[in-house]
Rosetta silent file (secondary structure, phi, psi, omega in degrees, C-alpha in Angstrom):
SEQUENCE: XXXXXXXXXXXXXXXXXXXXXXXXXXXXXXXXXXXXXXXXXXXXXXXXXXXXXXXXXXXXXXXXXXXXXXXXXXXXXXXXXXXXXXXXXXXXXXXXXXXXXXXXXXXXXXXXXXXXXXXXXXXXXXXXXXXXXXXXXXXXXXXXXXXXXXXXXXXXXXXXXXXXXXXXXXXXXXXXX
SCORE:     score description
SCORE:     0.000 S_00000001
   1 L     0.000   -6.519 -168.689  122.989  140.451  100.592 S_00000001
   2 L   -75.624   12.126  178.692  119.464  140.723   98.516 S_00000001
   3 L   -92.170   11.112  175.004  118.384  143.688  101.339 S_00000001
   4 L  -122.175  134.450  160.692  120.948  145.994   99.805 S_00000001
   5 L   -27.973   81.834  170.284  120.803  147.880   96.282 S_00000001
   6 H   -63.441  -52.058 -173.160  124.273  145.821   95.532 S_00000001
   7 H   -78.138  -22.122  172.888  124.838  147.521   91.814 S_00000001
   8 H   -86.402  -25.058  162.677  124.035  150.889   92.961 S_00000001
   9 H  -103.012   -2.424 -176.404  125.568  150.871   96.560 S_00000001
  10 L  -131.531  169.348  170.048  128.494  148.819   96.166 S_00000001
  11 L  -132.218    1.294 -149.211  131.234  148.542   93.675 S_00000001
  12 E  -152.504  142.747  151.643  133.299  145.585   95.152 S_00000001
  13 E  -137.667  109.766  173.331  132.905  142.552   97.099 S_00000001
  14 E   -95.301   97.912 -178.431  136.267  141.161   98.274 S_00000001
  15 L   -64.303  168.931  155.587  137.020  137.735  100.671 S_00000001
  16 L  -138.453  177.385  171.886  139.698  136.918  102.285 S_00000001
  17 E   167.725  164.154 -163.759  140.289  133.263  103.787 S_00000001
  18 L  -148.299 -140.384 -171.528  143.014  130.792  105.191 S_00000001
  19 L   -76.301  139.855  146.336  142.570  127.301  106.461 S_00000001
  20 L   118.481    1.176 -169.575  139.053  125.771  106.918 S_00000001
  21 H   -95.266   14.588  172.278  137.926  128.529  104.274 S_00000001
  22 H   -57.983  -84.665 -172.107  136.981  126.262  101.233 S_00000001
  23 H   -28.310  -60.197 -144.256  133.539  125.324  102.264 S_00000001
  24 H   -66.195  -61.040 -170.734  132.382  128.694  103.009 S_00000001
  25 H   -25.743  -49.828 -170.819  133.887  130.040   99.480 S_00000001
  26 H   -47.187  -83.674 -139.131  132.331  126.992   97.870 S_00000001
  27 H   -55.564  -47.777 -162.161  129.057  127.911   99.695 S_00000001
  28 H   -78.040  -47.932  169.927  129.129  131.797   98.549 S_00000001
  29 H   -39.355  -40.694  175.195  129.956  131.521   94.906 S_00000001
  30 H   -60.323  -29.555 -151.874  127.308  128.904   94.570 S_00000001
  31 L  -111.485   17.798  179.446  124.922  130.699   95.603 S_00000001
  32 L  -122.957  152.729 -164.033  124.876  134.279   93.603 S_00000001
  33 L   -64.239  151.711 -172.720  122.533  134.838   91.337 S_00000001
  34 L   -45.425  -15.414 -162.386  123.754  134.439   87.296 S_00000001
  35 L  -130.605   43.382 -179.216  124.013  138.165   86.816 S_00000001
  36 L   -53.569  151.329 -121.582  125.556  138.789   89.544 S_00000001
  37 L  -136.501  -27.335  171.140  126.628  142.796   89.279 S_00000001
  38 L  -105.589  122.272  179.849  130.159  142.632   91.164 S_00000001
  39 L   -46.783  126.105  148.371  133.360  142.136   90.884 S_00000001
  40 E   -96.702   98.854 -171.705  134.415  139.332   93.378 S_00000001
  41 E  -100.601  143.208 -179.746  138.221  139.573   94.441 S_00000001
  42 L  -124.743  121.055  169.470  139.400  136.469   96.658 S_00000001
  43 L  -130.605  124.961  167.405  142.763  136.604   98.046 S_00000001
  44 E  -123.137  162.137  171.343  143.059  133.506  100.008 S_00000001
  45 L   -66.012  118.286 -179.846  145.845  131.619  101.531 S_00000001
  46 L  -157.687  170.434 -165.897  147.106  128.667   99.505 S_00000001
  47 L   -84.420  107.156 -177.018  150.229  126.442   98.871 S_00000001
  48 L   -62.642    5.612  163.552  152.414  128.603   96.674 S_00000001
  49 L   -90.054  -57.351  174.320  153.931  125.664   94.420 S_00000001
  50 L   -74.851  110.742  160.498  150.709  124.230   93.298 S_00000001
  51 L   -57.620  -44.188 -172.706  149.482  126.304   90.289 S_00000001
  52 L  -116.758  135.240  154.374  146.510  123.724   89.015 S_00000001
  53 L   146.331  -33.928 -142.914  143.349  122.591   90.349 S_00000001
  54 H   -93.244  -30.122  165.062  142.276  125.084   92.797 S_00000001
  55 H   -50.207  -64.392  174.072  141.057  127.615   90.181 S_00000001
  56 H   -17.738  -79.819 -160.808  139.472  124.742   88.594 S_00000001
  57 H   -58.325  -39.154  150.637  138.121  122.988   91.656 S_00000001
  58 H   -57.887  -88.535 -169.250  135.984  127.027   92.162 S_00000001
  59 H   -20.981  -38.251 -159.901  135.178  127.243   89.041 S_00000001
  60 H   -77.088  -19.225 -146.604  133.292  123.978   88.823 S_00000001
  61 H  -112.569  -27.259 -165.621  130.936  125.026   92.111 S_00000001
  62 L   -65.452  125.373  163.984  131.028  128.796   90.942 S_00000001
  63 L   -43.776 -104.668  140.659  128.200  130.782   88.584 S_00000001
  64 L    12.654  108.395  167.986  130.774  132.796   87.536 S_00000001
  65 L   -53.452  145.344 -168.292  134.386  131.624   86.152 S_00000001
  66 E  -128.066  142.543  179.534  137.109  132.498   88.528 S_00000001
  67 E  -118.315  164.777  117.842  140.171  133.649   86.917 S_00000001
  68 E   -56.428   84.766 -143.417  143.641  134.880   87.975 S_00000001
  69 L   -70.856  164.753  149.289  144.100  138.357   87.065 S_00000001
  70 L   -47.426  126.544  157.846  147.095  139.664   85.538 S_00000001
  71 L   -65.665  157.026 -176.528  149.233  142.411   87.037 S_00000001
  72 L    72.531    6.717 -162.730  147.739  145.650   85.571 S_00000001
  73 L   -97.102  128.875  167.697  144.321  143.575   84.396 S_00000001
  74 E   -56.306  130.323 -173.504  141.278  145.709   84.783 S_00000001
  75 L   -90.116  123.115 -168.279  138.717  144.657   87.240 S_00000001
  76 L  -106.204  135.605  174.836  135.449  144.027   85.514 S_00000001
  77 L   -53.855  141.602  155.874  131.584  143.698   86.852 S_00000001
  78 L    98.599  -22.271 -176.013  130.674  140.576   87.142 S_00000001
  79 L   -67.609  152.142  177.451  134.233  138.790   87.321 S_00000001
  80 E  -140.702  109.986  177.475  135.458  136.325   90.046 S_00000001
  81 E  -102.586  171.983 -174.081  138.974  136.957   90.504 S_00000001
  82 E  -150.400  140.072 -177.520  141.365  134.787   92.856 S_00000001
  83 L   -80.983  107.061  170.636  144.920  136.178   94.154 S_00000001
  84 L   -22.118  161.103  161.326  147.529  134.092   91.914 S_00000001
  85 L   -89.797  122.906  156.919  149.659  131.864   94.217 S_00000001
  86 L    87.946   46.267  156.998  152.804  133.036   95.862 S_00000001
  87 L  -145.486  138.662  144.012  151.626  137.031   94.694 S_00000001
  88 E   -20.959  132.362  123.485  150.807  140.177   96.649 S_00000001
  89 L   -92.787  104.158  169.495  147.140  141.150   94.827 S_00000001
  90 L  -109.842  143.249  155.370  146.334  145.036   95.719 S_00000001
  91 E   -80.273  156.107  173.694  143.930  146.789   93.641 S_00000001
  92 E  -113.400  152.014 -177.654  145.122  150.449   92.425 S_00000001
  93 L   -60.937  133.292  172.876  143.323  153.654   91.924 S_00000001
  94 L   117.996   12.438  169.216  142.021  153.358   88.212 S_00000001
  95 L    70.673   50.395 -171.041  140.328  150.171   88.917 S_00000001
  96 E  -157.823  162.783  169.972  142.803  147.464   87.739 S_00000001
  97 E   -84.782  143.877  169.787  145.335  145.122   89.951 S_00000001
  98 L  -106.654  165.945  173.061  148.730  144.838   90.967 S_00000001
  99 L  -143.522  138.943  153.958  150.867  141.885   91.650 S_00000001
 100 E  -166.689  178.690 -173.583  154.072  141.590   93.110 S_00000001
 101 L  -122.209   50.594 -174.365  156.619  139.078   94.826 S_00000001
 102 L   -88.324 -159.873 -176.627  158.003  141.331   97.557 S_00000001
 103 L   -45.186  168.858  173.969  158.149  139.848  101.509 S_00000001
 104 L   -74.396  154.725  171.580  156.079  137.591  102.882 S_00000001
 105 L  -142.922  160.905 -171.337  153.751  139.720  105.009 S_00000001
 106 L    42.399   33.580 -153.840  151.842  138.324  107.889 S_00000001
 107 L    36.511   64.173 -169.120  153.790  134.975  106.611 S_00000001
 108 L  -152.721  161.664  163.812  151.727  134.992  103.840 S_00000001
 109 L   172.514   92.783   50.035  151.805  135.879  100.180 S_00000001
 110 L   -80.788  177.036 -161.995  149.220  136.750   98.726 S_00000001
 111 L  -136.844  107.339  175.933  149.061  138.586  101.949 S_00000001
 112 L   -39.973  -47.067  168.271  144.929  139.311  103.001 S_00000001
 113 H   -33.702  -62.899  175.784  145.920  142.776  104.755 S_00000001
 114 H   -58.564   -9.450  174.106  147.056  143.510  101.491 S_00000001
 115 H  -117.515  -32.535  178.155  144.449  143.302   99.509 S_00000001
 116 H   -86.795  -27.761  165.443  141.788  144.154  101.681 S_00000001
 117 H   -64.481  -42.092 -175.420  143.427  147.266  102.659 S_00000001
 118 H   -63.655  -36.482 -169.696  144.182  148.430   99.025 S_00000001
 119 H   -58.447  -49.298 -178.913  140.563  147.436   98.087 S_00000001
 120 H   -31.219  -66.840 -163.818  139.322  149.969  101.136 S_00000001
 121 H   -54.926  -49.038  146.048  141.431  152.430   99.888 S_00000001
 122 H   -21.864 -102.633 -156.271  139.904  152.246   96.270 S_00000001
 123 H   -69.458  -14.749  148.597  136.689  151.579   97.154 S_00000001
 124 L   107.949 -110.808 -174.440  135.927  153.467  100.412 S_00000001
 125 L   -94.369  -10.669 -177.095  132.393  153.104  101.357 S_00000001
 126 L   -77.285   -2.139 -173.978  131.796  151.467   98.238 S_00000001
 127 E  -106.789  121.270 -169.592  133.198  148.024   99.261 S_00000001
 128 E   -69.807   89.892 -174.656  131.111  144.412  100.590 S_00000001
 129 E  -110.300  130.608 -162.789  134.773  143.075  102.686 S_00000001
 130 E  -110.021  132.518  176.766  134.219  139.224  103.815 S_00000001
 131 E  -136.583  123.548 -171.692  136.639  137.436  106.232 S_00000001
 132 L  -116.326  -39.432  156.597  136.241  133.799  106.808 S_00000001
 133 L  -160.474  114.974 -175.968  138.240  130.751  108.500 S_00000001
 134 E  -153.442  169.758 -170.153  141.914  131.110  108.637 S_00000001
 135 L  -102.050    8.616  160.779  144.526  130.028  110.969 S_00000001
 136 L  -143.444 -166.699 -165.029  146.265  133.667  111.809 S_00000001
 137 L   -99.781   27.162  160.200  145.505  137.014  112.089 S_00000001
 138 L   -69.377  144.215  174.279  145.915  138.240  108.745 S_00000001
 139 L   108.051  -27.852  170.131  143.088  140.062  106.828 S_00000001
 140 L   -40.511 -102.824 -159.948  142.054  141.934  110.772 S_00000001
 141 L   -16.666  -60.629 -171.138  143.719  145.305  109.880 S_00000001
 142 H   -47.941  -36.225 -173.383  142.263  144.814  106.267 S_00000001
 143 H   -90.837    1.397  173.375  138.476  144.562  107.745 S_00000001
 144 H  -106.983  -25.266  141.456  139.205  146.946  110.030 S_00000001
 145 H   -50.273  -40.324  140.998  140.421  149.475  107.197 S_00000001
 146 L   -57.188  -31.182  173.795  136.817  148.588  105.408 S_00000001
 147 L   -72.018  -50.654 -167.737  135.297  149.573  108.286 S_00000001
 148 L   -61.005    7.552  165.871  136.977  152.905  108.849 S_00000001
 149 L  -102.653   19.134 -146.328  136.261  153.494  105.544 S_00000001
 150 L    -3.094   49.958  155.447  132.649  152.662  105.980 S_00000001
 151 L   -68.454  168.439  167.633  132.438  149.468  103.535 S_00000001
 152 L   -70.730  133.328 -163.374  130.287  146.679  104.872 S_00000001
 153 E  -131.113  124.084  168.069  132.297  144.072  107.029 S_00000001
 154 E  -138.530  142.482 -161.414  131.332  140.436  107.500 S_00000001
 155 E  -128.710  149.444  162.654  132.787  137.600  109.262 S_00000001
 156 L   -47.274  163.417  119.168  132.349  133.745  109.595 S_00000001
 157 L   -63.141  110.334 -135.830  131.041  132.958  112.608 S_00000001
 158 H   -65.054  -42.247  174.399  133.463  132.508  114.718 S_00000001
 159 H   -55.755  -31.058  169.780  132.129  128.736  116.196 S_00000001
 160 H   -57.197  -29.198 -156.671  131.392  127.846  112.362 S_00000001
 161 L   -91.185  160.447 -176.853  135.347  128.240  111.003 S_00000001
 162 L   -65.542  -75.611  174.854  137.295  125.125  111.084 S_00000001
 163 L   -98.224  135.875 -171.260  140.402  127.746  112.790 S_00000001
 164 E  -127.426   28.445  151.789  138.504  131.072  113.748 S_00000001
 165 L   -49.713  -33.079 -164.964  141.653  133.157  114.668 S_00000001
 166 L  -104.559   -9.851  155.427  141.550  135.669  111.708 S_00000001
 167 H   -59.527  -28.529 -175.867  137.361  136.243  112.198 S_00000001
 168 H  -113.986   23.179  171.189  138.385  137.086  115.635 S_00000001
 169 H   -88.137  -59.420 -154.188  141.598  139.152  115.275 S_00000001
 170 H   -70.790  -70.068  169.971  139.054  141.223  112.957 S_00000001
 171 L   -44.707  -24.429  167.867  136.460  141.357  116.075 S_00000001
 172 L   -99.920   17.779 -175.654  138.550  142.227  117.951 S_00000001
 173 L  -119.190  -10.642 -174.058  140.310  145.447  116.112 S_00000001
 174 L  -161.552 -141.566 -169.212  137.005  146.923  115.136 S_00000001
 175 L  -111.955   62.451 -173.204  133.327  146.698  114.784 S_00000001
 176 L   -46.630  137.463 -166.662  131.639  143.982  112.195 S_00000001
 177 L   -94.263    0.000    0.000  128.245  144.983  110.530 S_00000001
């Protein structure tokens, strides 16, 4: 990411991930510089009973403390947020998050689609949208909604993810940069 202006071209950088997507999270948090300039929203797939460790278990590899927003919590520069377990996370126009505990979507909740679509819709062209090793096709639509919106779209490689179904539902609905 250093060959792009990040604080002046982007406003967002949002993941998505499912199984096999630990590592690579691991790897990208480690690895941004201290002052880093962007919000980072994560909505990944996780076991909706257990509440403790997994914020933790980021945090410890992460510059940047990763929280659990709030519904209605403002999204802030610099922040590394992660989609609570067993909630919807969309962002809303006015820059702040929603939560909710409606269906399962894509059998999933948090539901990637859902978040990566909302982010689009926010941020437009202004949004970095990352999709990484998961074992369905949830988050394609969402990265194909950052594209048509012309954010930046990036995918594992698909021979890299542990399960590489939802990098290649997302290659296969649109065009990755």
């Amino acid at each position: 990411m250093g060959q792009y202006n990040l604080h002046n071209r982007y406003k967002a950088v949002v993941i998505g991930g499912s199984a096999g997507s630990f590592q690579g999270i691991v790897k990208i948090l480690s690895s941004l510089p201290a002052n880093f300039p962007l919000p980072i929203i994560m909505c990944l797939h996780r076991l909706k009973h257990v509440r403790n460790g997994f914020v933790e278990a980021l945090s410890i590899k992460s510059i940047a403390e990763v929280t659990e927003p709030y519904d209605k919590e403002n999204i802030k520069k610099g922040k590394v947020y992660l989609a609570p377990a067993n909630y919807h996370m969309s962002i809303e126009l006015g820059n702040y998050f929603g939560l909710s505990t409606e269906r399962m979507y894509n059998n999933s909740r948090p539901a990637i689609d859902i978040t990566l679509n909302t982010a689009a819709y926010v941020y437009r062209d202004k949004l970095i949208g990352i999709l990484l090793s998961g074992a369905n096709r949830d988050g394609g639509l969402g990265m194909k909604s950052i594209k048509d919106r012309k954010g930046l779209t990036i995918v594992q490689e698909p021979s890299e993810c542990m399960i590489d179904t939802m990098p290649k539902a997302a290659l296969n609905l649109t065009t990755i940069d």
